[in-house]
Residue frames as qw, qx, qy, qz and C-alpha x, y, z in Angstrom:
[[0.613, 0.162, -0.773, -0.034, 7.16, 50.96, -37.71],
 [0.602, -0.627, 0.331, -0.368, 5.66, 49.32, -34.78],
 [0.089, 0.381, -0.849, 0.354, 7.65, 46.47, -32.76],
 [0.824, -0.298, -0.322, -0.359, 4.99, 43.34, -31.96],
 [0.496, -0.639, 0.496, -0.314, 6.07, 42.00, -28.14],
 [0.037, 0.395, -0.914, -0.089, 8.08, 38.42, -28.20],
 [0.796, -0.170, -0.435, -0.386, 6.10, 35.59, -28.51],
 [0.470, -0.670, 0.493, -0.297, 5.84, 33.75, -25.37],
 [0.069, -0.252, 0.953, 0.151, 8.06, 30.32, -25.39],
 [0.555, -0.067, -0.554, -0.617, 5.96, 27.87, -26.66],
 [0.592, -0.270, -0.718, 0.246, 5.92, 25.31, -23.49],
 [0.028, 0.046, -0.276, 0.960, 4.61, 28.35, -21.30],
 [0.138, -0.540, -0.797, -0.232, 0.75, 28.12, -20.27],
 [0.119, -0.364, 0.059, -0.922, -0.63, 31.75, -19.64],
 [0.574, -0.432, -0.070, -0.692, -2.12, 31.72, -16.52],
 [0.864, -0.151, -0.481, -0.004, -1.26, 28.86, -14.84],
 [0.508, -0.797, 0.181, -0.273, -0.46, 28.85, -11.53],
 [0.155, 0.432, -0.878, 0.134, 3.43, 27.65, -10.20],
 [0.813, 0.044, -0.566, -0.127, 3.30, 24.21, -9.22],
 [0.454, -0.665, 0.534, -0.258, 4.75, 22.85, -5.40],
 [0.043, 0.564, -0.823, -0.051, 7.48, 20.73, -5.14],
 [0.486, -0.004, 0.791, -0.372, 5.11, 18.32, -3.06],
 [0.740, 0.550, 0.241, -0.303, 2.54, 17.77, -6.76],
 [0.580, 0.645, -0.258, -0.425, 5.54, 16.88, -8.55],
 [0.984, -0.157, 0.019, 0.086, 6.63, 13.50, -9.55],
 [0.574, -0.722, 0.246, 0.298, 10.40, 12.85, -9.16],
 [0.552, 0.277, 0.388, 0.684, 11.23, 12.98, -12.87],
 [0.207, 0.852, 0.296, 0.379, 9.96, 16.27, -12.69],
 [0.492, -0.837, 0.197, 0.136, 11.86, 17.37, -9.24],
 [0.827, -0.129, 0.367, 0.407, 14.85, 15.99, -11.24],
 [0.332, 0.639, 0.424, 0.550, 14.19, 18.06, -14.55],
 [0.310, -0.937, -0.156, -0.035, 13.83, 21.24, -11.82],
 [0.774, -0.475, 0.151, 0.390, 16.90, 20.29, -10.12],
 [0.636, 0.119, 0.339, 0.683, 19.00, 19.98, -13.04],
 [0.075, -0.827, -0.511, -0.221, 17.53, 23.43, -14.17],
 [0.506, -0.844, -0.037, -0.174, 18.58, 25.16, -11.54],
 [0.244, 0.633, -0.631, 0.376, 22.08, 24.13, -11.34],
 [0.625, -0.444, 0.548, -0.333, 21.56, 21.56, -8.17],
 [0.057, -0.248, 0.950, 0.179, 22.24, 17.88, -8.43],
 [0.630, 0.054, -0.370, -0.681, 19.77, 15.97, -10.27],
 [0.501, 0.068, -0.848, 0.156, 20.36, 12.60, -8.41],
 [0.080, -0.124, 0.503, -0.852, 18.71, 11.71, -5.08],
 [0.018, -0.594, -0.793, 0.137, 15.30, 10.55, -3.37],
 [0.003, -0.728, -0.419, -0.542, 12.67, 12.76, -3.67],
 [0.514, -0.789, -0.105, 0.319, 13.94, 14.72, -0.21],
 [0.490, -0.335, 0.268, 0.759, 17.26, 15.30, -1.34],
 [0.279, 0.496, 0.395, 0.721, 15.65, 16.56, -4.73],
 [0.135, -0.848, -0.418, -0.296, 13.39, 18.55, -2.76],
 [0.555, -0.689, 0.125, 0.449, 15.89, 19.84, 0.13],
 [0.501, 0.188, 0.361, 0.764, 18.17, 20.87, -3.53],
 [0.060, 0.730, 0.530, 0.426, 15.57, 22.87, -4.89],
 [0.348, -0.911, -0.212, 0.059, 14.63, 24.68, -1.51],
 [0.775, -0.252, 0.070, 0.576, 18.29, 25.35, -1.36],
 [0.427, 0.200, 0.453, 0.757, 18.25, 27.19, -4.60],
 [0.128, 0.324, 0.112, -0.931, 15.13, 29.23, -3.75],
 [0.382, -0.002, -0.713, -0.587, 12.99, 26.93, -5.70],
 [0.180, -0.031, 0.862, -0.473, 10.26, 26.07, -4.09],
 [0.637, 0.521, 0.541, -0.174, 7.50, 25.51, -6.92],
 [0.367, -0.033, 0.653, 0.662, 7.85, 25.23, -10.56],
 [0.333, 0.462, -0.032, -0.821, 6.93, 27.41, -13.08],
 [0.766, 0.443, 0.351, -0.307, 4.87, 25.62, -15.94],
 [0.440, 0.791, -0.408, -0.124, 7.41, 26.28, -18.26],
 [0.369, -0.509, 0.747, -0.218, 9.81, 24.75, -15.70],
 [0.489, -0.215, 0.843, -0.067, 8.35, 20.96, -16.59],
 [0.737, 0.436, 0.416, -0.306, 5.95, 20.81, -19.60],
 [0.579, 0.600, -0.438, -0.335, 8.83, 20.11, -21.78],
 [0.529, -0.155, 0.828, -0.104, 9.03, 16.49, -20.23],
 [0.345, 0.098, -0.734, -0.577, 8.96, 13.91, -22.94],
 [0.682, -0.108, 0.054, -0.721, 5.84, 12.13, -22.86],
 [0.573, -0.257, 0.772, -0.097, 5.17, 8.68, -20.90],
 [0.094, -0.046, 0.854, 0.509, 5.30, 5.70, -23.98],
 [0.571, -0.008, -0.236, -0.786, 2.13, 5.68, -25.99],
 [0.695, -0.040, 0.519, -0.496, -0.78, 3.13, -25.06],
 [0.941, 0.328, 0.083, -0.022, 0.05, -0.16, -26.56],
 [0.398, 0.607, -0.655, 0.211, 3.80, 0.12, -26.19],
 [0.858, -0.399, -0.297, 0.125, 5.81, -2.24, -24.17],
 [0.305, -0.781, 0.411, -0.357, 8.25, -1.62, -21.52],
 [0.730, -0.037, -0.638, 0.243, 10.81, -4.34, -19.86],
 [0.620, -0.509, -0.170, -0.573, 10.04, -4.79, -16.71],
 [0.606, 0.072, -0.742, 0.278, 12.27, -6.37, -13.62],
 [0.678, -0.662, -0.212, -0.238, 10.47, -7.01, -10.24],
 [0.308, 0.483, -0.400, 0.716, 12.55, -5.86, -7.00],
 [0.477, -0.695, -0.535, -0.052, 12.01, -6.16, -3.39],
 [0.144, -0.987, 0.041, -0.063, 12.47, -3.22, -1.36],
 [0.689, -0.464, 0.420, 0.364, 16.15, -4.98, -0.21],
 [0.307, 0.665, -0.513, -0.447, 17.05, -4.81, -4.16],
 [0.456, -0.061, 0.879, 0.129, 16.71, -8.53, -4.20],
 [0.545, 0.264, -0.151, -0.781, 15.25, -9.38, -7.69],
 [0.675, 0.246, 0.572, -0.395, 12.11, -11.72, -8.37],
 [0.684, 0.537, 0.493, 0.025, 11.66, -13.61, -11.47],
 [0.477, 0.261, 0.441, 0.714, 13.30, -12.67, -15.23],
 [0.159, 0.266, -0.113, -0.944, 12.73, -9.16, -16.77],
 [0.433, 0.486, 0.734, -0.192, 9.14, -8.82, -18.46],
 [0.026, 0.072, 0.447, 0.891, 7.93, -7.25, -21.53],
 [0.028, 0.675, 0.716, -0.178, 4.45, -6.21, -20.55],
 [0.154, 0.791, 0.235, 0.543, 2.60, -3.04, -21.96],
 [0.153, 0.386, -0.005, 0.910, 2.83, 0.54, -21.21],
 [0.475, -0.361, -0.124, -0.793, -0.37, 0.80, -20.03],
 [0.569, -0.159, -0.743, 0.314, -0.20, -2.10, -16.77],
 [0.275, -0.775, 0.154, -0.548, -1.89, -0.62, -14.12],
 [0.229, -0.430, 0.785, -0.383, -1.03, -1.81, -10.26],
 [0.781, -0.042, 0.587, -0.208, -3.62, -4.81, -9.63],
 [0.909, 0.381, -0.149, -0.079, -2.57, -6.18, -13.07],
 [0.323, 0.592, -0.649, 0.352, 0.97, -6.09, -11.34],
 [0.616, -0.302, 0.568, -0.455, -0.30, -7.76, -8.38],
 [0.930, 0.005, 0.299, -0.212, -1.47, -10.83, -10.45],
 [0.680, 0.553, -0.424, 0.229, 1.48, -11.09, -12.79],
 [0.108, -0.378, 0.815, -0.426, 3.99, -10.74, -8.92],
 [0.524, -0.398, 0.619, -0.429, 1.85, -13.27, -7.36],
 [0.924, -0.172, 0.307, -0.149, 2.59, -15.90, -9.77],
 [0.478, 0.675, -0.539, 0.157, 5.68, -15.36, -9.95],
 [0.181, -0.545, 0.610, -0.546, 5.80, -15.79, -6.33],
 [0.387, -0.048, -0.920, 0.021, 3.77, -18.97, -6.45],
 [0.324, 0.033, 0.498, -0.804, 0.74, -17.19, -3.79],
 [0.178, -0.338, -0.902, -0.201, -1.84, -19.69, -3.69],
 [0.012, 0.846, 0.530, 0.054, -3.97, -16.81, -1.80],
 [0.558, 0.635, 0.158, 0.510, -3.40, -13.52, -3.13],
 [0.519, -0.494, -0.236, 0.656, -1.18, -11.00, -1.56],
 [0.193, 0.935, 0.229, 0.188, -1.77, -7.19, -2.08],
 [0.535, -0.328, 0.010, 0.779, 1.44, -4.93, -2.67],
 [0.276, 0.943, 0.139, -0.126, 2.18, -1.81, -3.74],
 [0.787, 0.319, 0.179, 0.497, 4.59, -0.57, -6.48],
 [0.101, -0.952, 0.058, 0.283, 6.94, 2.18, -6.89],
 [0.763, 0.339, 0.106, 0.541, 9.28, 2.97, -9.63],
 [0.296, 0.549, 0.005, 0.782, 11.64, 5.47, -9.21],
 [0.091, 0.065, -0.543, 0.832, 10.33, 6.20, -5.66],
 [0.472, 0.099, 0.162, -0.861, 7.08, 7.24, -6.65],
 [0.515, 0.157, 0.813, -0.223, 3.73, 4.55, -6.18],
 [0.005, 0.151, 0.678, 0.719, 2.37, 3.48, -9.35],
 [0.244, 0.299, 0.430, -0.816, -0.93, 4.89, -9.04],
 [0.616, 0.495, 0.066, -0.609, -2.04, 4.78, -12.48],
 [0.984, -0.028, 0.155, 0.079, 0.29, 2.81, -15.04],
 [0.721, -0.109, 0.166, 0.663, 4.00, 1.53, -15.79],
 [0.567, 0.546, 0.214, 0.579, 3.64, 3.98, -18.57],
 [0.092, -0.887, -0.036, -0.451, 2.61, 7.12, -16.89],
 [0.738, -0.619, 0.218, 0.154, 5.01, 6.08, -13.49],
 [0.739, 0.502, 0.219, 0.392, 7.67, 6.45, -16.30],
 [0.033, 0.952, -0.072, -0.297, 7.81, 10.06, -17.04],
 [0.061, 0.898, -0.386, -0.202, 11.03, 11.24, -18.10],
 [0.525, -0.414, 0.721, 0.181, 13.14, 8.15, -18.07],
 [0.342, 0.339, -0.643, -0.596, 13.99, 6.35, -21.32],
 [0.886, 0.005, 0.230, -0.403, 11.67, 3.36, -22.19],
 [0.556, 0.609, -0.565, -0.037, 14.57, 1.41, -23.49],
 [0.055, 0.364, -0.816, 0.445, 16.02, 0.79, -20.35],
 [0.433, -0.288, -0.852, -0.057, 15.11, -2.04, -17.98],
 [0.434, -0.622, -0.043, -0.650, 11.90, -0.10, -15.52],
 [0.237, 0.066, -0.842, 0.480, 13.03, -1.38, -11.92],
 [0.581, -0.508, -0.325, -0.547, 9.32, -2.10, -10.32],
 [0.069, 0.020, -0.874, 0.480, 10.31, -2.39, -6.31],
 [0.632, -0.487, -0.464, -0.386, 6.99, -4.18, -4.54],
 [0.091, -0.148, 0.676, -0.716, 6.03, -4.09, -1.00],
 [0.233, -0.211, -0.919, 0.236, 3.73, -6.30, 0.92],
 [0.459, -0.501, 0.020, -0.733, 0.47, -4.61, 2.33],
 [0.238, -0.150, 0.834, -0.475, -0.94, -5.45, 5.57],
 [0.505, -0.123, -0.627, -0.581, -3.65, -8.25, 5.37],
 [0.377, -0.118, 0.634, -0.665, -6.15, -9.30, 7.91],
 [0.515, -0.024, -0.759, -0.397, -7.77, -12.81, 7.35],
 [0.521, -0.183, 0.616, -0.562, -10.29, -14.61, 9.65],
 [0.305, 0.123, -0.943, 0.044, -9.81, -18.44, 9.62],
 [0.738, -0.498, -0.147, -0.431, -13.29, -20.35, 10.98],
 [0.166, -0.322, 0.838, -0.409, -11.95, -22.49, 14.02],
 [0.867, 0.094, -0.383, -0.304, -12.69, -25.78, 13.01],
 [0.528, 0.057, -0.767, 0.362, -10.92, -27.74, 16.43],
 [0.536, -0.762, -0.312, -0.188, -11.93, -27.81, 19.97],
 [0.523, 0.562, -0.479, 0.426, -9.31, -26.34, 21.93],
 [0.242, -0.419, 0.361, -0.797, -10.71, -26.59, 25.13],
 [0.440, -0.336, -0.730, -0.401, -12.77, -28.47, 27.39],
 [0.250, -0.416, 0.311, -0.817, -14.83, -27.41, 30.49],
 [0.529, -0.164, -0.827, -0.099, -16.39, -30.46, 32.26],
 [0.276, 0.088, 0.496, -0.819, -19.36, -29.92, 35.09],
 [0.624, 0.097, 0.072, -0.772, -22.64, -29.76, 33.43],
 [0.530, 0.034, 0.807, -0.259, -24.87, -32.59, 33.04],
 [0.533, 0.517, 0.663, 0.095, -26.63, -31.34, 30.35],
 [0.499, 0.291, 0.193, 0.793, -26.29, -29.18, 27.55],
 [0.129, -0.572, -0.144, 0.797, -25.48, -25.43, 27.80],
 [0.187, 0.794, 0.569, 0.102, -27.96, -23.37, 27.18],
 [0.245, 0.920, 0.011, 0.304, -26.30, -19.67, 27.41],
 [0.717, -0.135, -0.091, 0.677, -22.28, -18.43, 28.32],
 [0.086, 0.936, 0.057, 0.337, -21.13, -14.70, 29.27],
 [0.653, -0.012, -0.441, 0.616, -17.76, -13.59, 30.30],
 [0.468, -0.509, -0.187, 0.698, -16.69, -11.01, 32.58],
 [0.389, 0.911, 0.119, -0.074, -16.31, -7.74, 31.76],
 [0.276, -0.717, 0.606, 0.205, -12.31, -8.24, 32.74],
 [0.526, 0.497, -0.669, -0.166, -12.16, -11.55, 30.63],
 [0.202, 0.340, -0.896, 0.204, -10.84, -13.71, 33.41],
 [0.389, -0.023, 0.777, -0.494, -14.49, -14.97, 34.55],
 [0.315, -0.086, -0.718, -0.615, -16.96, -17.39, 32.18],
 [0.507, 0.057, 0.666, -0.545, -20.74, -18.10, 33.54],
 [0.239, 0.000, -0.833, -0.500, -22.26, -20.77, 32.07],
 [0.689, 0.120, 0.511, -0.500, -26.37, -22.14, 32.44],
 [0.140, 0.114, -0.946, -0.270, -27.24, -25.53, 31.58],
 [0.634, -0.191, -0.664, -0.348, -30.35, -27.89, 31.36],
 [0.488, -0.069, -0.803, 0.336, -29.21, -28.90, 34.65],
 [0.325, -0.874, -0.252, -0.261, -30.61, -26.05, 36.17],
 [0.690, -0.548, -0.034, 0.471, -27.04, -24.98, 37.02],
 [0.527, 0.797, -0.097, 0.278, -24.77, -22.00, 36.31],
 [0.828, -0.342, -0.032, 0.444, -21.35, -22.64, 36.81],
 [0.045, 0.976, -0.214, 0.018, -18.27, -19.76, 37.06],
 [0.922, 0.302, 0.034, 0.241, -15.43, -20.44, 35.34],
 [0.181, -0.829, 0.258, 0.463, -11.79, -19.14, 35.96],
 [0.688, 0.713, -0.092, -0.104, -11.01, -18.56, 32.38],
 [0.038, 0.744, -0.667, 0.009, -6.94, -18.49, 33.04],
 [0.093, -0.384, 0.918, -0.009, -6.86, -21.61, 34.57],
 [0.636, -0.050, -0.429, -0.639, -9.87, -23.10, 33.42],
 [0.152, -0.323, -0.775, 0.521, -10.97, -24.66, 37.49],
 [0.146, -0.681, -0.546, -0.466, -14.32, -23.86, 38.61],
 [0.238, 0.486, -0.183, 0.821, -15.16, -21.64, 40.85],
 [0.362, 0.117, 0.621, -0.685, -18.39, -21.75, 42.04],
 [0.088, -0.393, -0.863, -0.305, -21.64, -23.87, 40.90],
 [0.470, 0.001, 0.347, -0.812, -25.17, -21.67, 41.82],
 [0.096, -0.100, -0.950, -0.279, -28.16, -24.03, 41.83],
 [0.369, -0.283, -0.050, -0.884, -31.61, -23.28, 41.58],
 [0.362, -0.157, 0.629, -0.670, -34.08, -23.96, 44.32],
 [0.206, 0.389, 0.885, 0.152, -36.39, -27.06, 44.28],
 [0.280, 0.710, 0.359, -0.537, -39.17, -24.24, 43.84],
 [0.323, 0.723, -0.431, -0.434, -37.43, -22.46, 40.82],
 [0.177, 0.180, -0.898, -0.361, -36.88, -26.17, 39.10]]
């Protein structure tokens, strides 16, 4: 009578190589945790600073690929916007599964009433949505209400300048070409007049006037 070897669990992938803490999302560092006997609770430091504790420092396949799976495409999710303070924006949403971030961008900015648009980034659960609500899910029931905290990005606009703020008075006629300093704090102007005047930028007073010789005019 031979004796056939155990079958291997089914949620085991032969061959697969352990995972690091750092590649997993924080429903999975949670699922580890718990696992392992450590607290399951906790930013994604404290999960990770558990783990390392325990001698865990990468998961075995086995270890996470019985995570239930994020809601199917075309489900909905409820949905309550959150700045980073916990202050919350606008009513809970029902909005699919399958929202990625810039469709959250245009749904937050009109809630927010942004007449020109303002680029944030999301993060449930700590971790940036990257792809969508559904998959930024993971583990967590889809019942509950999905806290979506947003943050601001930096933005960098250039505005034409459409006033004069300035006014330099000397030439006679109109200027023909301007070059500062290399410090900033000196402007030369040439004009029609057949003058180029130096300018102390700070206090905008002249400085000196050069004028060109009856010959050279």
């Amino acid at each position: 009578m031979t004796t056939e070897p155990p079958a291997a669990p089914s949620s085991y992938v032969p061959g697969a190589a352990p995972v690091p803490l750092s590649q997993l999302s924080i429903s999975q560092l949670r699922q580890l945790a718990s696992s392992h006997g450590a607290p399951a609770t906790g930013t994604r430091a404290e999960l990770e600073a558990a783990c390392t504790r325990r001698g865990v420092t990468a998961a075995a396949p086995r270890d996470i690929a019985n995570q239930s799976a994020a809601p199917a495409a075309g489900g909905t999710l409820i949905a309550q916007f959150e700045t980073a303070e916990g202050e919350r924006t606008g009513p809970q949403l029902d909005v699919p599964a399958d929202t990625t971030a810039p469709q959250l961008q245009l749904i937050l900015n009109e809630l927010l009433g942004n007449e020109d648009r303002v680029p944030y980034a999301f993060y449930v659960a700590e971790e940036e949505v990257s792809g969508t609500l559904g998959e930024a899910l993971g583990s967590a029931s889809a019942e509950q209400t999905l806290r979506v905290v947003y943050v601001p990005q930096a933005i960098f606009r250039v505005r034409a300048v459409t006033r004069c703020t300035s006014t330099l008075s000397g030439h006679s006629e109109a200027i023909l070409s301007a070059q500062f300093s290399a410090d900033g704090r000196t402007l030369a102007t040439g004009s029609g007049d057949c003058c180029v005047r130096l300018w102390d930028v700070m206090t905008e007073t002249p400085r000196a006037t050069l004028k060109a010789s009856a010959a050279e005019s």
